[in-house]
C-alpha positions in Angstrom: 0.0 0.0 0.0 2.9 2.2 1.2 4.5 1.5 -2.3 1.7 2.5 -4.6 1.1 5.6 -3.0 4.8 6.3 -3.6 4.4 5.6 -7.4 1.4 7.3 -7.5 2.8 10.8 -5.9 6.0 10.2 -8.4 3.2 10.4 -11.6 0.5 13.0 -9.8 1.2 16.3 -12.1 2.8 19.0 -11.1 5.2 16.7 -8.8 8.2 14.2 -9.6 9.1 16.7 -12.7 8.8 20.0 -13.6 5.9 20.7 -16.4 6.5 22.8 -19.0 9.9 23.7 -18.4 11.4 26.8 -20.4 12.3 24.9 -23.3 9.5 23.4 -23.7 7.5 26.4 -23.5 6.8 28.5 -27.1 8.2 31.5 -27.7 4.4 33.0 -27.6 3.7 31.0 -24.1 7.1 32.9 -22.7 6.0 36.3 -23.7 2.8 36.0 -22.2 3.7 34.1 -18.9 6.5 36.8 -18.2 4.5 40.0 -17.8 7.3 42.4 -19.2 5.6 42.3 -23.0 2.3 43.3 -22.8 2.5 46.4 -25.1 4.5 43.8 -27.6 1.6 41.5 -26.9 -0.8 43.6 -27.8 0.6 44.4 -31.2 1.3 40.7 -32.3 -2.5 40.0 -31.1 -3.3 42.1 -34.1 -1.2 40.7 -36.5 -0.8 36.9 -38.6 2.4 35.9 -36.7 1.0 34.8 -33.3 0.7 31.2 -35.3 4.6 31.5 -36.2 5.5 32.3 -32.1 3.6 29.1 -31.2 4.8 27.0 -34.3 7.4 24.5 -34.6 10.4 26.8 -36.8 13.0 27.9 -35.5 12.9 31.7 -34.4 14.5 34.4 -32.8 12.7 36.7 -31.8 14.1 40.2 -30.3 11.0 41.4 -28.5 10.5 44.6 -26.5 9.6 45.2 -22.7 6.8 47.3 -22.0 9.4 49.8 -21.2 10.6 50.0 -24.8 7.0 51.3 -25.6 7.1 54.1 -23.4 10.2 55.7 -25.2 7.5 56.1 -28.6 5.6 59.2 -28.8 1.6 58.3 -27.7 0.9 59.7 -31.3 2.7 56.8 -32.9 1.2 54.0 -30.7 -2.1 54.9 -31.3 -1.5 55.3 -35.1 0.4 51.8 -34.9 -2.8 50.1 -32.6 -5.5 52.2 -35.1 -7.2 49.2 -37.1 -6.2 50.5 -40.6 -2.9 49.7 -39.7 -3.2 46.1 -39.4 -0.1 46.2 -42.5 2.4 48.0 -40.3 1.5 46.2 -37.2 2.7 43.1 -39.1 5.8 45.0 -40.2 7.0 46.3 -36.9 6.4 42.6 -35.2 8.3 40.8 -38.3 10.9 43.7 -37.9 11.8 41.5 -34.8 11.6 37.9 -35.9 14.4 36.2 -37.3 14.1 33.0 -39.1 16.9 31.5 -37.6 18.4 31.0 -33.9 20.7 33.3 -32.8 22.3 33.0 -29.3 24.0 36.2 -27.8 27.2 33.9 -28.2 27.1 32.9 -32.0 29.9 34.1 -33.8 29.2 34.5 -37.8 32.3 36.3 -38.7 34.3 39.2 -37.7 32.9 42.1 -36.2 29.3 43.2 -37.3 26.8 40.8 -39.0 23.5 41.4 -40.9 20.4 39.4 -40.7 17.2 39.8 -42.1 13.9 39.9 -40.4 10.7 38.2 -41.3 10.0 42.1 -42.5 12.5 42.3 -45.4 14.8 44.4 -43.8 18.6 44.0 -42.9 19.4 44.7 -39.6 22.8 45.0 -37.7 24.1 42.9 -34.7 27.0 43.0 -33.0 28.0 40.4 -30.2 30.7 41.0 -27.7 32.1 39.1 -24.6 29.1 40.8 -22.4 27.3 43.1 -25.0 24.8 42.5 -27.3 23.3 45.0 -29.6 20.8 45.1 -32.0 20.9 48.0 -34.3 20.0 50.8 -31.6 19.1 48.4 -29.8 20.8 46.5 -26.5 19.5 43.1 -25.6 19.1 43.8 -21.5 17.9 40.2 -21.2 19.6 37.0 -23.9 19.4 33.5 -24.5 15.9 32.4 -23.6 15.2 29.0 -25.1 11.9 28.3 -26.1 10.9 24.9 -27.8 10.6 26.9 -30.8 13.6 29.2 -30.5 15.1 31.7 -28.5 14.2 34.9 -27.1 16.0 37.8 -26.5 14.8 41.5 -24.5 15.5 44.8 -25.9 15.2 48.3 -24.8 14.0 49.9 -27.6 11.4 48.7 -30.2 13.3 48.5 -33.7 10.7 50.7 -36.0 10.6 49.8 -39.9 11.3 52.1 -42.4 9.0 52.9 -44.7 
């Protein structure tokens, strides 16, 4: 008796293993379960590319804190949340997505690289020792793994050109 309670306490959930453990988390189920994107949240919930944060793909995805969102003039947010604007909503949020895993580490060459975001456009990243940099951009928190990826926080939200 003593011995099936054991095994059964070892299988109950939530006890004997962790569940979901960061990796196996999406990059979508990390955003939301942290509490620091909500702003970048809101923007992806009115776009196509929540289905690509909870896919299988690889991803990075360089994603703002809500404190990024305070350095853009209130003008600008609401143009960018207005519903007309559901085509530059999907720009800004692909402006962030790599389709590829990058970890703050990776080396690709000598001194600055280039990828390209899910938006078309080039963008410029530069890894040092301790530093990590984005364009304008420094990653403040690197290297989250996701089951689909990785994630990495930035201070300032990287705005397309048009």
């Amino acid at each position: 008796m003593l011995i099936a309670a054991l095994i059964a306490a070892l299988f109950a959930p939530g006890l004997g293993a962790e569940e979901n453990t960061e990796e196996e988390k999406t990059l979508y189920q990390l955003l939301r379960e942290s509490g620091r994107f909500n702003m970048f949240l809101n923007v992806v919930a009115e776009t196509d590319l929540v289905e690509m944060l909870e896919g299988d793909e690889p991803l990075t995805l360089f994603a703002p804190g809500d404190d990024a969102f305070d350095l853009l003039d209130t003008e600008l947010i609401d143009l960018l949340m207005h519903p007309s604007q559901k085509h530059y909503r999907q720009r800004l949020v692909g402006n962030h997505m790599i389709e590829d895993t990058i970890l703050s580490g990776d080396r690709r060459g000598e001194g600055e690289q280039e990828v390209e975001t899910l938006a078309g456009t080039r963008l410029t990243y530069v890894s040092e020792s301790d530093r990590f940099f984005l364009e304008t951009s420094a990653v403040v928190e690197r290297d989250i793994e996701a089951s689909n990826g990785v994630l990495h926080r930035i201070d300032r939200i990287l705005v397309p050109r048009f």
